[in-house]
Residue frames as a rotation matrix with the C-alpha (Angstrom) as fourth column:
UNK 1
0.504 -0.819 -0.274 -81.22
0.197 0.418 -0.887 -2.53
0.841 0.394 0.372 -37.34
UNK 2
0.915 -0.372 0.154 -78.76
-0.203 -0.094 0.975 -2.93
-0.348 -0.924 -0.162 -34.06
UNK 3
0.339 -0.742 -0.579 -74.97
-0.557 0.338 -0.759 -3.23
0.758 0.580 -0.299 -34.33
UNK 4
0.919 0.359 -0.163 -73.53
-0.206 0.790 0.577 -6.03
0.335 -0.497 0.800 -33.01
UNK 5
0.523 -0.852 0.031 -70.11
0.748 0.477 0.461 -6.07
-0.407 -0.218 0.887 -33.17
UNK 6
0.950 -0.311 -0.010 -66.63
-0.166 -0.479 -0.862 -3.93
0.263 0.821 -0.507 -33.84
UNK 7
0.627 -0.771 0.110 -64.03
0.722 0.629 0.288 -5.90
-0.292 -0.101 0.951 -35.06
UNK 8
0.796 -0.522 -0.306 -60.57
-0.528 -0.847 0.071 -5.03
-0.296 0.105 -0.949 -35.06
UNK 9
0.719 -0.400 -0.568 -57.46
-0.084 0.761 -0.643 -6.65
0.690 0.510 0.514 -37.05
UNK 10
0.704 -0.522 0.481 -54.37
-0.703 -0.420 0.574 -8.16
-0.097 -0.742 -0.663 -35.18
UNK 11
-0.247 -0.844 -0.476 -51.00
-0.876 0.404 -0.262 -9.57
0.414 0.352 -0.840 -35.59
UNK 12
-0.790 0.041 -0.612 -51.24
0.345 0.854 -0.389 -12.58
0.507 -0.519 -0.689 -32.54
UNK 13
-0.170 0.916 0.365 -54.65
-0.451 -0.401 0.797 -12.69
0.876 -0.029 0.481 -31.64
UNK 14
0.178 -0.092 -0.980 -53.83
0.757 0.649 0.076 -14.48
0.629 -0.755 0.185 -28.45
UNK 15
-0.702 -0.687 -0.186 -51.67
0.710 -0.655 -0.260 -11.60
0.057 -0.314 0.948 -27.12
UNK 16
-0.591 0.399 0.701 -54.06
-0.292 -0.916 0.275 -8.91
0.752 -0.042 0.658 -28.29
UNK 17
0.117 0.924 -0.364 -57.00
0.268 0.324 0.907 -11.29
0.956 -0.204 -0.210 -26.11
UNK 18
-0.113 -0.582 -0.806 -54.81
0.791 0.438 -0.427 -11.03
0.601 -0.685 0.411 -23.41
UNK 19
-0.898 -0.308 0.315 -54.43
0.311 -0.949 -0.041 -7.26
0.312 0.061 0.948 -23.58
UNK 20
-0.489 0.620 0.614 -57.55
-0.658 -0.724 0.208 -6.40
0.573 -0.302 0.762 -23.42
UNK 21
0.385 0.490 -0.782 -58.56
0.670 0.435 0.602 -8.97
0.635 -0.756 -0.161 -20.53
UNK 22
-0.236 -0.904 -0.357 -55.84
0.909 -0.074 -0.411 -7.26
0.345 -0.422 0.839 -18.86
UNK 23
-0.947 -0.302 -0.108 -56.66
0.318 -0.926 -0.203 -3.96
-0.039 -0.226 0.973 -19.00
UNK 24
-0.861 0.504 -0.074 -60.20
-0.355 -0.490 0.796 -3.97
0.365 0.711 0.601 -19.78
UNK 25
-0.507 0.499 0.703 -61.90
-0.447 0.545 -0.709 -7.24
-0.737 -0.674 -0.053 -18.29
UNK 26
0.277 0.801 -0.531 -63.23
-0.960 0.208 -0.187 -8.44
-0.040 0.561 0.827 -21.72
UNK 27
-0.211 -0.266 0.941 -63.54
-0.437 0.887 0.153 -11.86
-0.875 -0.378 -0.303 -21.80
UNK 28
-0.994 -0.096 -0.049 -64.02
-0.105 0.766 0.634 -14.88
-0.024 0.636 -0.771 -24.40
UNK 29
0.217 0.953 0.213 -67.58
-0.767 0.302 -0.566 -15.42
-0.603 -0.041 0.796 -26.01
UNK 30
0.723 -0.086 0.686 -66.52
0.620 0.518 -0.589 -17.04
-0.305 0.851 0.428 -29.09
UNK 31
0.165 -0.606 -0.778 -63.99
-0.652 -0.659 0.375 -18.55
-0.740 0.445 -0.503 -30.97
UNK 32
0.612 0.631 0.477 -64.00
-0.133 0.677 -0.724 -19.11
-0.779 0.380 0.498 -34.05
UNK 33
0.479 -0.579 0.659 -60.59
0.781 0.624 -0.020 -20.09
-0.399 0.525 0.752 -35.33
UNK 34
-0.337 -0.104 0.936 -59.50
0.925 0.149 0.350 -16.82
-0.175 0.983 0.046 -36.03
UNK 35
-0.378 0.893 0.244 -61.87
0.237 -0.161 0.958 -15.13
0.895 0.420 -0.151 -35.22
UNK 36
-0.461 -0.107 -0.881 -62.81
0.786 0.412 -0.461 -13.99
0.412 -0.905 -0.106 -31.61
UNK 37
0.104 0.698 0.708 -65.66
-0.187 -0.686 0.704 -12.54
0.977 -0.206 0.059 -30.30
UNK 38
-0.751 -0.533 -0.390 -65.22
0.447 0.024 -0.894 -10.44
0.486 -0.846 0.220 -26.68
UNK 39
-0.250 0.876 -0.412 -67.73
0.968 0.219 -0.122 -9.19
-0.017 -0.429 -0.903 -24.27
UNK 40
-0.001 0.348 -0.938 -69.33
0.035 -0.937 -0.347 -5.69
-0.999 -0.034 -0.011 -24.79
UNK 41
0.939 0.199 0.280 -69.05
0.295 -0.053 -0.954 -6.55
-0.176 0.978 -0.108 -28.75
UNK 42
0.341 -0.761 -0.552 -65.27
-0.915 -0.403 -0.010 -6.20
-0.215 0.509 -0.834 -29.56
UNK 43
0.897 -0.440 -0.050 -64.13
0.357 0.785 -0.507 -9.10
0.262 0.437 0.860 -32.58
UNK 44
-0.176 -0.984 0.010 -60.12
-0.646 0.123 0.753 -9.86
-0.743 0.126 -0.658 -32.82
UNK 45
0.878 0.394 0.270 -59.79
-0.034 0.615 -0.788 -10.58
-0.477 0.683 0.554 -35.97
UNK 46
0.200 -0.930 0.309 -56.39
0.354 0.362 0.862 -12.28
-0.914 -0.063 0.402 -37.27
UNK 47
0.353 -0.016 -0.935 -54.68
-0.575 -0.792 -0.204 -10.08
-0.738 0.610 -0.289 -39.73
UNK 48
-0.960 -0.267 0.082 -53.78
-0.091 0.577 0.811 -13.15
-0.264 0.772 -0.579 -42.27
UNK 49
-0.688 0.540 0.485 -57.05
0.689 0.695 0.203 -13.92
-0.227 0.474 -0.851 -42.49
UNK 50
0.266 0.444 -0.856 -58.42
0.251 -0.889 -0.383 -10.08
-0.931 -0.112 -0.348 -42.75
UNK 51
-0.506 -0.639 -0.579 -55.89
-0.498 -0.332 0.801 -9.50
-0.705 0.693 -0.150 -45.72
UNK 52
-0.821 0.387 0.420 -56.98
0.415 0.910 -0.028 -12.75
-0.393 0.151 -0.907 -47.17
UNK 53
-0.258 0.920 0.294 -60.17
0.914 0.331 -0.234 -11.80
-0.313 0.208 -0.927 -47.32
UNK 54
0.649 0.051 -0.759 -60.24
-0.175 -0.961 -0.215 -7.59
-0.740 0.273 -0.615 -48.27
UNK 55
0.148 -0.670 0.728 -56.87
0.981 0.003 -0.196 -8.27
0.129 0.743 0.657 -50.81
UNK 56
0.774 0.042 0.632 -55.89
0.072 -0.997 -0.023 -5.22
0.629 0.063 -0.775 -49.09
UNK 57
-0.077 -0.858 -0.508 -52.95
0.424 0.433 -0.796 -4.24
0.903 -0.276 0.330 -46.89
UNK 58
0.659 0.536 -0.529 -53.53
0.691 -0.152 0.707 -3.80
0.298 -0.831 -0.470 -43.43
UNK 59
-0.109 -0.523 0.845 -52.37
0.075 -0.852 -0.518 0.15
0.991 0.007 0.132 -42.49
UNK 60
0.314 0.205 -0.927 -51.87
0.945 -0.158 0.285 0.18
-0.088 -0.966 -0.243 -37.98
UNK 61
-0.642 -0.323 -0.695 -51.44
0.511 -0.856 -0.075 3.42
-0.571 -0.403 0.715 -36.47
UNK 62
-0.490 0.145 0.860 -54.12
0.775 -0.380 0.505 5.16
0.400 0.914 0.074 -39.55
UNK 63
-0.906 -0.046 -0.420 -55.63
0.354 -0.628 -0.693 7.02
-0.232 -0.777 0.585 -36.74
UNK 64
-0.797 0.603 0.014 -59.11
-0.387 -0.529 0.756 6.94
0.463 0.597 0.655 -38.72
UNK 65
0.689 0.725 0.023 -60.97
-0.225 0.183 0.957 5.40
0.689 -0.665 0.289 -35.44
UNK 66
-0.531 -0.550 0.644 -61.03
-0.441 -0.470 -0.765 4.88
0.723 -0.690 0.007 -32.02
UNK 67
-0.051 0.798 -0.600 -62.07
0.489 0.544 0.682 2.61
0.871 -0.259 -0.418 -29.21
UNK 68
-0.158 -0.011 0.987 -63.43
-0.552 -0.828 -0.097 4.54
0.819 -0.561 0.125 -26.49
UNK 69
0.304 0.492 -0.816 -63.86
0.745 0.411 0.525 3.10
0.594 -0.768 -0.241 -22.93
UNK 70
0.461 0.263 0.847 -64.83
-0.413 -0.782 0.468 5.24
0.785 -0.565 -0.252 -19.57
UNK 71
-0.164 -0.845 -0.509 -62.54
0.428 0.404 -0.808 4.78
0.889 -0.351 0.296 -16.44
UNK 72
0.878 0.331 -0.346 -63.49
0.434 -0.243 0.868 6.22
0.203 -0.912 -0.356 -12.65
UNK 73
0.622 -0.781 -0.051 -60.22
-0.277 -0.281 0.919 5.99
-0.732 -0.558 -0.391 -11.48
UNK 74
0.956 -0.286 0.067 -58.20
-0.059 -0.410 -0.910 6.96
0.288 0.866 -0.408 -14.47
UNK 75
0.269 -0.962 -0.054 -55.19
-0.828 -0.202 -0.522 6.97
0.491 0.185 -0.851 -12.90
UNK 76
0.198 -0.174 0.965 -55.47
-0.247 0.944 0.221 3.21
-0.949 -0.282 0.144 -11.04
UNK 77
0.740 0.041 0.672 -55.74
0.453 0.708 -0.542 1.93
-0.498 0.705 0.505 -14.61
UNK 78
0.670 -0.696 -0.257 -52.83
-0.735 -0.573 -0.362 4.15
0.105 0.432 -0.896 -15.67
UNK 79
0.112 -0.718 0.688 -50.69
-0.975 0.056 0.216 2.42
-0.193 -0.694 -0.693 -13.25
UNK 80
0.374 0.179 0.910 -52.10
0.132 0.961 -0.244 -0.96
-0.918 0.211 0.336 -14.19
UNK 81
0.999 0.009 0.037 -51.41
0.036 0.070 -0.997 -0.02
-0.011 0.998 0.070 -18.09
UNK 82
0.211 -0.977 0.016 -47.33
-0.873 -0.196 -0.447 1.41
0.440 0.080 -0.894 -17.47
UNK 83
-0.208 -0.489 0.847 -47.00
-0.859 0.505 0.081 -1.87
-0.468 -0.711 -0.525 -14.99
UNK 84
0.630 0.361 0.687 -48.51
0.015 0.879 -0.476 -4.54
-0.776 0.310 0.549 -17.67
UNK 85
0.503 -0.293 0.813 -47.49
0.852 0.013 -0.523 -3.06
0.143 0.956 0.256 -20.86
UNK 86
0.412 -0.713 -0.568 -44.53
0.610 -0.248 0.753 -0.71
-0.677 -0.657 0.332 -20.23
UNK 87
-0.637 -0.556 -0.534 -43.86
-0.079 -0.643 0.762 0.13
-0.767 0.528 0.366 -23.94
UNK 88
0.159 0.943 0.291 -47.11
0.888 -0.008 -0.460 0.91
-0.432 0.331 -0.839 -24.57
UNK 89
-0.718 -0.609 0.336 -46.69
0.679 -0.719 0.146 3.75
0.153 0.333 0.930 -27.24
UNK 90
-0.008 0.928 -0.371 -49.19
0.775 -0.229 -0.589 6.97
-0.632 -0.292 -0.718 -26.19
UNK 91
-0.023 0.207 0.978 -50.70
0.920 -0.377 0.102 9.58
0.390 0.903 -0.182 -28.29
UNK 92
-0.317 -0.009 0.948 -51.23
-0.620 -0.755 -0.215 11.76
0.718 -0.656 0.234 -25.54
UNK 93
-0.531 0.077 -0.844 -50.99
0.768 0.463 -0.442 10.94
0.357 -0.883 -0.305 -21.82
UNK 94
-0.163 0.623 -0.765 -53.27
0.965 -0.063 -0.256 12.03
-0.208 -0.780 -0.590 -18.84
UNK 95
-0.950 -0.003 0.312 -54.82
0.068 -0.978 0.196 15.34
0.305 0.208 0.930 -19.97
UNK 96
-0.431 0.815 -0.388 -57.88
0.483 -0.156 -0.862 17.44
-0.763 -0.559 -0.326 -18.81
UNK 97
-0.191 0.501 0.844 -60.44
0.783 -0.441 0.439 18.73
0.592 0.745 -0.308 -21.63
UNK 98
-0.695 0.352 0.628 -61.93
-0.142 -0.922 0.359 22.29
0.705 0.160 0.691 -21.34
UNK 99
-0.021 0.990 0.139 -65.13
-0.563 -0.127 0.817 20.41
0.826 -0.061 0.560 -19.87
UNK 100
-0.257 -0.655 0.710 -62.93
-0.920 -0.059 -0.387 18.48
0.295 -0.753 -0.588 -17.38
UNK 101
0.973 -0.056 0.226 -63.00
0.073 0.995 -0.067 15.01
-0.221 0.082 0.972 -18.78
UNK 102
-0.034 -0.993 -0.115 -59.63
-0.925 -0.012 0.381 13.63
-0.379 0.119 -0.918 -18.11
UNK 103
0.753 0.284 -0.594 -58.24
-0.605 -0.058 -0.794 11.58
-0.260 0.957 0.129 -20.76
UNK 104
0.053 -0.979 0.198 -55.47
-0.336 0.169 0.927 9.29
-0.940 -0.116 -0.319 -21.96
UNK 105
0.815 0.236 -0.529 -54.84
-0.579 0.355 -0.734 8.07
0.015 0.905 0.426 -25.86
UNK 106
-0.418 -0.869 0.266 -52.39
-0.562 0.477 0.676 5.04
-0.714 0.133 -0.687 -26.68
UNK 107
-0.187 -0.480 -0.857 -52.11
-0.949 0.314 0.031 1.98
0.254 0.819 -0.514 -29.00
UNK 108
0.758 0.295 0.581 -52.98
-0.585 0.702 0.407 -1.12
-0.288 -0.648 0.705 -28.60
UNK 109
-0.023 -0.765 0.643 -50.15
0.510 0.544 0.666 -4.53
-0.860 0.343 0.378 -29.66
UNK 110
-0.115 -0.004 0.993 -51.24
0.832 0.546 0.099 -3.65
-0.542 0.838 -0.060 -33.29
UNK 111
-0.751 -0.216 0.625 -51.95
0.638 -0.483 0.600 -0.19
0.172 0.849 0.500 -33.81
UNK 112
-0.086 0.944 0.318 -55.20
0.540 -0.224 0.811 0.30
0.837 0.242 -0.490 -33.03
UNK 113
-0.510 -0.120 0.852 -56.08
-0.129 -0.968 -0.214 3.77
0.850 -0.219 0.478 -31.50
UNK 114
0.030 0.743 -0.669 -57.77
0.880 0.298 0.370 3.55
0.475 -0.600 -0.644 -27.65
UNK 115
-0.335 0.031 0.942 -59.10
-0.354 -0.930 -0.095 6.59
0.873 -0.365 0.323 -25.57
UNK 116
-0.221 0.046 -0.974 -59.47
0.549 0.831 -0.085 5.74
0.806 -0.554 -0.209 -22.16
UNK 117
-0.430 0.030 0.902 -61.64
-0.335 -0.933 -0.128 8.93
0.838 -0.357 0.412 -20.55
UNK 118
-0.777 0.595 -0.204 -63.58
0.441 0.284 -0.852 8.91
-0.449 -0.752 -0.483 -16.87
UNK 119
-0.267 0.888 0.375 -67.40
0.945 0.318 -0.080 9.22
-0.190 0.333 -0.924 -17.25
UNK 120
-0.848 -0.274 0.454 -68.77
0.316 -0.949 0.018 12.17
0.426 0.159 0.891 -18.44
């Protein structure tokens, strides 16, 4: 068994694509209405049609995951993140761990939790 994909839910799935081209470099593989599969395996999946389909209500901010992505120069892509998205809301800015992986946590448009560390 391999996973293939982890999808996440969003308000304007246009915007969120944006976001992470922006900051990330993921591009368009597929779309399917709705539906939008990005390179390295991250879906955008539109939160009408998520509800829809779970008959649940969609909880941002729940803090019960986390995409993770590695960064060299941690503090170029700072600069890029405060100069794109300005009221970007963080969980915890630029810190050093114990083991001296430095570190940044924020939000994406919708909620969803991102850690943005340099390689370990």
């Amino acid at each position: 068994m391999k996973l293939k994909n982890i999808l996440i839910v969003v308000k304007d799935i246009e915007k969120s694509k944006r976001f992470y081209h922006d900051l990330f470099g993921l591009d368009l593989v597929h779309d399917h209405d709705g539906n939008m599969i990005l390179t390295e395996g991250l879906v955008l999946q539109d939160e009408k049609i998520w509800k829809k389909f779970l008959g649940k209500e969609i909880i941002p901010k729940s803090n019960s995951c986390e995409l993770y992505f590695e960064e060299q120069d941690i503090e170029a892509f700072i600069a890029n993140l405060e100069k794109l998205y300005p009221g970007v809301q963080y969980v915890n800015r630029l810190m050093t761990h114990n083991w001296g992986q430095k570190v940044i946590r924020f939000y994406d448009l919708d909620g969803n939790l991102i850690e943005v560390g340099t390689p370990m």
